[in-house]
C-alpha positions as semicolon CSV with decimal commas, in nm:
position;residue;x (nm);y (nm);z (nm)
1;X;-9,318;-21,258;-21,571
2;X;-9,230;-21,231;-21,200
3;X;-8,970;-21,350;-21,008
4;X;-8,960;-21,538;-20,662
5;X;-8,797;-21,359;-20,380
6;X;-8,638;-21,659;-20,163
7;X;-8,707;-21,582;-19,805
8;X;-8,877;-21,276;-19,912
9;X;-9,207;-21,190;-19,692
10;X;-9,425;-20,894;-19,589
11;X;-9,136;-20,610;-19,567
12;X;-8,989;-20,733;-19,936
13;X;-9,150;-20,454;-20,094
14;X;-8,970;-20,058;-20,056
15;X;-9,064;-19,868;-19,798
16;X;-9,232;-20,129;-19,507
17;X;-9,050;-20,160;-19,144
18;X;-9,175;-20,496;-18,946
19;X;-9,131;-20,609;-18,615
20;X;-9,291;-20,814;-18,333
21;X;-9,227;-20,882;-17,942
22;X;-9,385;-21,122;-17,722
23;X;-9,650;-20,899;-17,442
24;X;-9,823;-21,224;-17,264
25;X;-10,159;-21,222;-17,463
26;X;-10,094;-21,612;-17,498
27;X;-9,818;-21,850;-17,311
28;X;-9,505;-21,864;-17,521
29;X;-9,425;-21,717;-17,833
30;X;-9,450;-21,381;-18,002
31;X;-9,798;-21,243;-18,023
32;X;-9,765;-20,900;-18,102
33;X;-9,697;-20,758;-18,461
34;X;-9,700;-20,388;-18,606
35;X;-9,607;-20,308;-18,977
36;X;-9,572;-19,993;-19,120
37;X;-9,527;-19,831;-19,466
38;X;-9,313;-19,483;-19,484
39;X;-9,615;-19,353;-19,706
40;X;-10,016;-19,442;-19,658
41;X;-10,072;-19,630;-19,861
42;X;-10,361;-19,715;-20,112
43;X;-10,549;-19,984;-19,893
44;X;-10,801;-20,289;-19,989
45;X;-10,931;-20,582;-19,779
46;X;-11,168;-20,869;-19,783
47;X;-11,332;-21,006;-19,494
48;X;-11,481;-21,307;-19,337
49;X;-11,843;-21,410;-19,479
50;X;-11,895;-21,548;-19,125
51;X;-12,244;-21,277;-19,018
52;X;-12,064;-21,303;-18,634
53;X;-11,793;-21,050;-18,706
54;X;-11,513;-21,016;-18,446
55;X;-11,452;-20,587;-18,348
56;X;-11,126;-20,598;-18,559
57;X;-11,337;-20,613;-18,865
58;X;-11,578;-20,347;-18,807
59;X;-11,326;-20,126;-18,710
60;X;-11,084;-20,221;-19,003
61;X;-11,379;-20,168;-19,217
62;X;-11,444;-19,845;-19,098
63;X;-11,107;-19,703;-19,149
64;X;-11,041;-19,867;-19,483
65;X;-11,339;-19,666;-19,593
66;X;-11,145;-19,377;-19,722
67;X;-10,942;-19,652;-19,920
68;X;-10,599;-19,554;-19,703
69;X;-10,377;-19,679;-19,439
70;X;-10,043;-19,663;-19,358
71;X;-9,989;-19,916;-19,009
72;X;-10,109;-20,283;-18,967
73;X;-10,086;-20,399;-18,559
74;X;-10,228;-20,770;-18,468
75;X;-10,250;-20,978;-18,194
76;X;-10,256;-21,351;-18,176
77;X;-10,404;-21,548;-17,856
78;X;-10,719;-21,345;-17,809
79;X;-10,943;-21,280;-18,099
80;X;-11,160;-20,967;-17,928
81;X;-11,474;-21,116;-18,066
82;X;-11,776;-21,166;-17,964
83;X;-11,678;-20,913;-17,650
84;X;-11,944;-20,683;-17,675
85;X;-11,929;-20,342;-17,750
86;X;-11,610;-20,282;-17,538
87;X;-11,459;-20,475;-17,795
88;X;-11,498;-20,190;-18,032
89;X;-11,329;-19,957;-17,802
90;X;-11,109;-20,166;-17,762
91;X;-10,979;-20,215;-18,115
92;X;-10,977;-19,864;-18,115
93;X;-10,751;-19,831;-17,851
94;X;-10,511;-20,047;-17,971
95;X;-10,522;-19,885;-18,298
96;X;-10,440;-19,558;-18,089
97;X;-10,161;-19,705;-17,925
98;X;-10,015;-19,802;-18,289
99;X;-10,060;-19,441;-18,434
100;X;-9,924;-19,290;-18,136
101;X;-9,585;-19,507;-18,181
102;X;-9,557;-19,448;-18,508
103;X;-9,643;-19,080;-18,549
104;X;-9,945;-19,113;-18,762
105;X;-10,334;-19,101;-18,780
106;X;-10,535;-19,387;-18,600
107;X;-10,744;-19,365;-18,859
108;X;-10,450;-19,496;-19,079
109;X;-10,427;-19,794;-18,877
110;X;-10,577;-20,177;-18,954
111;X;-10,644;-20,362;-18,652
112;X;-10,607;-20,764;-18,678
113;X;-10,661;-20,963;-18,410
114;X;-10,659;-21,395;-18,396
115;X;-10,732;-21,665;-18,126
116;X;-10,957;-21,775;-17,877
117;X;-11,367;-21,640;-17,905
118;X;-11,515;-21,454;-17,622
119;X;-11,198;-21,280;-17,424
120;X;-11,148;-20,946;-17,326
121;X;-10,811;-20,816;-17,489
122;X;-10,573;-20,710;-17,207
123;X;-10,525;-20,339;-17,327
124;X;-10,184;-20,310;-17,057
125;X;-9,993;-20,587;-17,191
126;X;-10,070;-20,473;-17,538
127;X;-9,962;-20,144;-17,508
128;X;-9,667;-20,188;-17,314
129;X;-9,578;-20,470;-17,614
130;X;-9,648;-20,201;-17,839
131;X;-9,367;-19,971;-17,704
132;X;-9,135;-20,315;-17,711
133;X;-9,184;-20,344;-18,045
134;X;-8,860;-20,250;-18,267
135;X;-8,965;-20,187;-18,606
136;X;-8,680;-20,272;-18,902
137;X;-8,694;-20,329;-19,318
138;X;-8,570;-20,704;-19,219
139;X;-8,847;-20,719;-18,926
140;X;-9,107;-20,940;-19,179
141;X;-9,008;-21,276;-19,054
142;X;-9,059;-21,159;-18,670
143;X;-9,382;-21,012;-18,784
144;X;-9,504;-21,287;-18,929
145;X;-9,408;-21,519;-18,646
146;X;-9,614;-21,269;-18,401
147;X;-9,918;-21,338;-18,594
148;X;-9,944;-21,730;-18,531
149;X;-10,182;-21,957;-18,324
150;X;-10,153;-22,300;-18,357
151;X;-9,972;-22,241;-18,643
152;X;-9,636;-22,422;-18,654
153;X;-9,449;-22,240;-18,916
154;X;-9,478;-21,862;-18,989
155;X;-9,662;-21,831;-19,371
156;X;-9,483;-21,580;-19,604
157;X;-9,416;-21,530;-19,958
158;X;-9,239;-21,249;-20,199
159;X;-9,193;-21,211;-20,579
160;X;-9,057;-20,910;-20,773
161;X;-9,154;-20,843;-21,090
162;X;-9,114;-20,528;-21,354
163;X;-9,377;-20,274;-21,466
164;X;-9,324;-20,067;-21,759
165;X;-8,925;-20,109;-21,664
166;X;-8,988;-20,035;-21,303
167;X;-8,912;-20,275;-21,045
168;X;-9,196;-20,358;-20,828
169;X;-9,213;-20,621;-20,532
170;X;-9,517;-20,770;-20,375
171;X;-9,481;-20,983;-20,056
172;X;-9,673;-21,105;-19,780
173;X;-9,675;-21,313;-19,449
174;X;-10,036;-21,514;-19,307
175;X;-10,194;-21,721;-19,046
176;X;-10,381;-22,008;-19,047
177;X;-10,428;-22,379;-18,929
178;X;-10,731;-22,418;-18,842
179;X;-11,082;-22,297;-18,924
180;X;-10,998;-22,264;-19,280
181;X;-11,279;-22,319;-19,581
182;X;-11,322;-22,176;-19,859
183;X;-11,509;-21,802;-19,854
184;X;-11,207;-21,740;-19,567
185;X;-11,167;-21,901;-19,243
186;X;-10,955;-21,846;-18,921
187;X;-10,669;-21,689;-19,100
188;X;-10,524;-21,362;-19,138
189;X;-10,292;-21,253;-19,461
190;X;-10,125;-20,952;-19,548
191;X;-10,012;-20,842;-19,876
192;X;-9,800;-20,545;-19,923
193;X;-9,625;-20,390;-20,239
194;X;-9,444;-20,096;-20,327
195;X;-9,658;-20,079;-20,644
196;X;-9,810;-19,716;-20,686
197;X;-10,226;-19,900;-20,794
198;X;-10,564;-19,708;-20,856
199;X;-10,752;-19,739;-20,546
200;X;-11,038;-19,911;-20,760
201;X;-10,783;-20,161;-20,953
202;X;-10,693;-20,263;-20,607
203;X;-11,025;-20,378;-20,487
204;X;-11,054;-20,552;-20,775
205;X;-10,736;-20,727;-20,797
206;X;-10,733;-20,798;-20,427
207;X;-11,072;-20,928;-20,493
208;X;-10,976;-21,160;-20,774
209;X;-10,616;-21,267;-20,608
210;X;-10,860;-21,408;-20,307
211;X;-11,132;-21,571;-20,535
212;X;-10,859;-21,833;-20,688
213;X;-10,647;-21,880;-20,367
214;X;-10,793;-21,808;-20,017
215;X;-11,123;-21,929;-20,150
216;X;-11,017;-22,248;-20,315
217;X;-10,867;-22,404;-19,967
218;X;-11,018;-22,565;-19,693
219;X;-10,885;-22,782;-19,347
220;X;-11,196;-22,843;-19,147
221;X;-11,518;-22,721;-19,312
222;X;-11,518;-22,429;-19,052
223;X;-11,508;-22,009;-19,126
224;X;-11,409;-21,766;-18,861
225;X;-11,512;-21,450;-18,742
226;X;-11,206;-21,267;-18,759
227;X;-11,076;-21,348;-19,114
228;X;-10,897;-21,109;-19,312
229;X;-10,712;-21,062;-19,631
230;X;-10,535;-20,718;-19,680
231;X;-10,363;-20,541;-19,929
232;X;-10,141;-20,199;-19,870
233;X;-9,969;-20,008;-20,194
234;X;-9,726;-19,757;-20,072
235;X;-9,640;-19,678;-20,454
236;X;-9,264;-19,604;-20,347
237;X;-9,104;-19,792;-20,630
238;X;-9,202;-19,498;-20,892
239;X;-9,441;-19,681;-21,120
240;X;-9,758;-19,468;-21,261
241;X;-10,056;-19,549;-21,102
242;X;-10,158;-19,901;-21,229
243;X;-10,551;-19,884;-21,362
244;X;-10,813;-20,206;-21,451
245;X;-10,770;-20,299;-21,810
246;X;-10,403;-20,184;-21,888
247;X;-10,114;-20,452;-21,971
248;X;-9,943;-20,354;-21,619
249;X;-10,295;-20,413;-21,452
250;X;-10,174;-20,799;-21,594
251;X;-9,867;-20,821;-21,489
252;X;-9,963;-20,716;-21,147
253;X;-10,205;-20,945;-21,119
254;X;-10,016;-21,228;-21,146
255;X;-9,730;-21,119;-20,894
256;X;-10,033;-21,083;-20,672
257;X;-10,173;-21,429;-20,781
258;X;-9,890;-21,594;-20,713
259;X;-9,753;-21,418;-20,370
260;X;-10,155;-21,535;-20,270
261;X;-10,168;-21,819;-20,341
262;X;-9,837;-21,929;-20,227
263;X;-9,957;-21,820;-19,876
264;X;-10,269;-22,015;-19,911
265;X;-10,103;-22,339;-19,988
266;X;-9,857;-22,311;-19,684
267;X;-10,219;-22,224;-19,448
268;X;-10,316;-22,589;-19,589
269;X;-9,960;-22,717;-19,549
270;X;-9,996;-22,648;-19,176
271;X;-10,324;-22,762;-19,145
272;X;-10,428;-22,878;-18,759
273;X;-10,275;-23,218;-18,726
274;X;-10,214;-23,252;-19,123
275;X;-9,960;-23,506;-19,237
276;X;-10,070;-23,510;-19,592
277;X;-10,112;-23,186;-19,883
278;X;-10,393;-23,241;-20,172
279;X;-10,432;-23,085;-20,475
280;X;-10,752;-23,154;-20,679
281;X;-10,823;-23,005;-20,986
282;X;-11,103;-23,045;-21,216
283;X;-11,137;-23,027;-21,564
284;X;-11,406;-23,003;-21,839
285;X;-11,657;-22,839;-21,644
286;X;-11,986;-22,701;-21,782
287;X;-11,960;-22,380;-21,584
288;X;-11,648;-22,176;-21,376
289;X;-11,866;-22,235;-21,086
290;X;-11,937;-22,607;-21,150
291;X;-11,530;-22,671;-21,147
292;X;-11,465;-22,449;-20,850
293;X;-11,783;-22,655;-20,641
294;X;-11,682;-22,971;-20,782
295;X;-11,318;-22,898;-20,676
296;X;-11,334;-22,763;-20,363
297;X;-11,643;-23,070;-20,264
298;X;-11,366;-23,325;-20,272
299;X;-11,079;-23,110;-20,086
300;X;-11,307;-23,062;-19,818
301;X;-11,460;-23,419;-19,811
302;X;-11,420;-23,566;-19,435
303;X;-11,436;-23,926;-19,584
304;X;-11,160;-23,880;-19,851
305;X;-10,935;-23,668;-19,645
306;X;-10,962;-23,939;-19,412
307;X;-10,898;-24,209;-19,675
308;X;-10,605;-24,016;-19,758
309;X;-10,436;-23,960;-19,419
310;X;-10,507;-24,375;-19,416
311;X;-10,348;-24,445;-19,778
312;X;-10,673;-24,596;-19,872
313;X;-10,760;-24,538;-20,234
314;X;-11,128;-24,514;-20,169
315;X;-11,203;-24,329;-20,512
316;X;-11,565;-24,383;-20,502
317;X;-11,528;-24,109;-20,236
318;X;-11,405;-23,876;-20,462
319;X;-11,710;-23,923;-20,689
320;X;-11,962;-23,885;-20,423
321;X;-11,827;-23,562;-20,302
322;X;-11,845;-23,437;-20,658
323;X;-12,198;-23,555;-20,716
324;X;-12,311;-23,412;-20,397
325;X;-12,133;-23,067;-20,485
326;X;-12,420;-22,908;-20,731
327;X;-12,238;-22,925;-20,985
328;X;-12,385;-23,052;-21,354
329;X;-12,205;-23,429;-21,372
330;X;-12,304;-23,715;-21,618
331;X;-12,127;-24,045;-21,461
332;X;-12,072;-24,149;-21,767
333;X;-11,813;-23,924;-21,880
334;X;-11,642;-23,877;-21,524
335;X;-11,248;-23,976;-21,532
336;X;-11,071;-23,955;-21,172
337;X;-10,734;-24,039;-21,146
338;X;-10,504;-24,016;-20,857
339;X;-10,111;-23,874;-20,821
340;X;-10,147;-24,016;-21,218
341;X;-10,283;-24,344;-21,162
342;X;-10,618;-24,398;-21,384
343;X;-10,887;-24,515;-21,134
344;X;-11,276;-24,444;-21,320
345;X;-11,234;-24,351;-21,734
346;X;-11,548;-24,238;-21,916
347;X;-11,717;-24,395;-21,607
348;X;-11,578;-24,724;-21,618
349;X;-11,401;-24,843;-21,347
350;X;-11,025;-24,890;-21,447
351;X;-10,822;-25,198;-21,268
352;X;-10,505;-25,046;-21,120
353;X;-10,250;-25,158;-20,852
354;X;-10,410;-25,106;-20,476
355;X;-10,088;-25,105;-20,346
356;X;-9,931;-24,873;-20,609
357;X;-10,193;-24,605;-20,534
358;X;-10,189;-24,678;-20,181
359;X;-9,802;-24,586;-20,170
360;X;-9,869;-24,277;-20,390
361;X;-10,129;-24,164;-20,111
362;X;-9,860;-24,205;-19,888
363;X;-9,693;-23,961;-20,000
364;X;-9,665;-23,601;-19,815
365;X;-9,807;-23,454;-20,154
366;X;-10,154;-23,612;-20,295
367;X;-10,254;-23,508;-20,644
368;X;-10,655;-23,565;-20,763
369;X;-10,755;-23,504;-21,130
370;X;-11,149;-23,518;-21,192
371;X;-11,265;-23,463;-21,529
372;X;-11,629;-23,420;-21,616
373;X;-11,602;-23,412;-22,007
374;X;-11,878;-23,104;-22,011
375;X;-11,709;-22,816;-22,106
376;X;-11,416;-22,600;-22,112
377;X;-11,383;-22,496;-21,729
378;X;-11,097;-22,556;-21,492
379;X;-11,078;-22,550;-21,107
380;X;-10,815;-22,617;-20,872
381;X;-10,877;-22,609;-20,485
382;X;-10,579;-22,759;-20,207
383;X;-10,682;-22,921;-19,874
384;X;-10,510;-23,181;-19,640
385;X;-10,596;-23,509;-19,495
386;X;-10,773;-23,584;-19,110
387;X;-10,575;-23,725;-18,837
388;X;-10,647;-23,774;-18,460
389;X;-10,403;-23,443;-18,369
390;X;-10,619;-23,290;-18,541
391;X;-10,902;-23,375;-18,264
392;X;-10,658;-23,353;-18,037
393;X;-10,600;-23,018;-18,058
394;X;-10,975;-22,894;-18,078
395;X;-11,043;-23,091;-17,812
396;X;-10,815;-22,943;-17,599
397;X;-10,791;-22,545;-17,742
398;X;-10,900;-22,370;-17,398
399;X;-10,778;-22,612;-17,131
């Protein structure tokens, strides 16, 4: 139903101008990105479930209240949280800087911000990086590299797809590397499409695109106070109004499915120190929620991501992490397999080659199947193995 946009990325969609410029928030690198839509836009965003919530959020909350926007400006080095209530003001005033630019109303404006807790934004370098800023319809990639931390590739994704015989694109561009678990973590994403959506259908589909992509990775076990997932409709490709219920509402959905959780895979991809990608899914589950615990257990399971970063096909890991998850599992019907190797059937260990599954873990790409033989209910969650860089870098993130 939709097609992938090589390349493609946040400014993919009709109607949204991109560009970043490096202002000396952090050593080396862009770190200073503003898009805007021609239009506002119909606007929708979840948020970190961290309670510590960094000024970005409260602010982007209060302007998304109205269910509009029309400008998205972010800054990666200094995540203005926990900076007391002159962090408010400050959002604010970077928001201001950003509607002044662009000729529209600050209250139109989302404010993202990323990197280190506890540090005063420096409003001078930001606006004067504001004014640098060139904005362009091919500016996405920029944009998208203005938004990283520790990141080592910029995260973006685009597919186009038609509704009702109008061409519509959706496309996107995120952060993320570390602090990422399920529920959001350190990462920022941005979703735009030219897609004319009910302000309620939105929410909802926003809501829903998150629940099986954002919320189904993890890197470190760790949520953020600044995370963000955001969705702008400027509506510029023509299409009526998309509602909940109707066959375009479908059709949508999946273009938004897929641009999400494209850019969720490449957070995990890029994971702190990560040498290794895992997918585990889970079958025959009693409940949704048992796969989905079950599932995302073993992605974020210290011991097996360590196994896997060391080749070592230390199943019986995978089994504890699912027995510890809460979710409803009889041993006795429990098959695990690895990258297709049967390793436990019907809860019988199965003799297989050690080295043959050691060389599959080996691999960049790691595949776990768990099924629970309880029901009908499916789950897939993506993570990535522990190293030392990982350490490493935590270790050494402010000095």
């Amino acid at each position: 139903m939709y097609e992938v946009i090589p390349f493609g990325g946040i400014t993919s969609p009709k109607g949204f101008l991109a560009g970043s410029t490096y202002c000396g928030i952090k050593t080396g690198g862009r770190d200073l990105s503003l898009v805007l839509s021609q239009v506002r836009c119909v606007a929708a965003a979840v948020y970190t479930t961290n309670r510590v919530l960094a000024a970005p959020i409260l602010l982007t909350r209060d302007h998304l209240h109205d269910g509009w926007a029309q400008a998205l400006i972010v800054n990666s080095g200094n995540a203005n949280a926990c900076t007391g209530p002159s962090g408010y003001s400050d959002a604010e005033l970077m928001a201001r800087a950003a509607a002044e630019k662009v000729g529209i109303s600050v209250e139109d404006v989302v404010v993202a911000s990323t990197g280190v807790i506890g540090v005063e934004l420096p409003l001078d370098k930001i606006r004067a990086g504001v004014e640098a800023i060139v904005l362009s319809p091919i500016g996405g990639h920029d944009a998208a590299l203005g938004i990283m931390t520790t990141d080592l590739v910029p995260k973006e994704a685009a597919v186009r797809t038609r509704i009702g015989g109008t061409q519509i694109v959706v496309g996107g561009m995120a952060k993320g590397s570390g602090m990422i678990h399920p529920n959001l973590a350190t990462m920022l994403a941005f979703i735009t499409t030219d897609a004319a959506l009910d302000v309620g259908f939105a929410h909802q589909a926003l809501r829903r695109a998150v629940d099986e992509s954002f919320n189904m990775i993890t890197v470190d076990g760790d949520t953020s106070t600044n995370d963000m997932v955001l969705l702008m409709a400027n509506g510029v490709a023509g299409n009526a109004a998309i509602r909940e219920g109707s066959p375009e509402a479908e059709v949508f959905q999946e273009a938004l499915d897929r641009v999400a959780t494209d850019l969720a895979k490449a957070v995990v991809r890029d994971g702190e120190g990560a040498s290794k990608f895992i997918e585990v899914a889970v079958e025959g589950a009693a409940t949704r929620d048992d796969a989905r615990r079950a599932a995302r257990a073993v992605a974020g399971s210290n011991l097996f991501k360590a196994a896997v970063y060391g080749s070592d096909p230390n199943w019986g890991r995978i089994l504890a992490a699912v027995g510890y998850s809460g979710a409803e599992v009889n041993v006795d019907k429990v098959d695990i397999s690895i990258s297709g190797i049967s390793l436990m059937q019907g809860g019988l260990i199965q003799q297989f080659d050690r080295a043959r599954v050691s060389a599959l873990l080996g691999e960049k790409d790691v595949r776990v199947e768990v099924n629970l033989h309880l029901g009908d209910y499916r789950a897939v969650a993506w993570g990535c193995d522990l190293t030392e860089e990982y350490v490493r870098i935590n270790a050494n993130y402010t000095t």
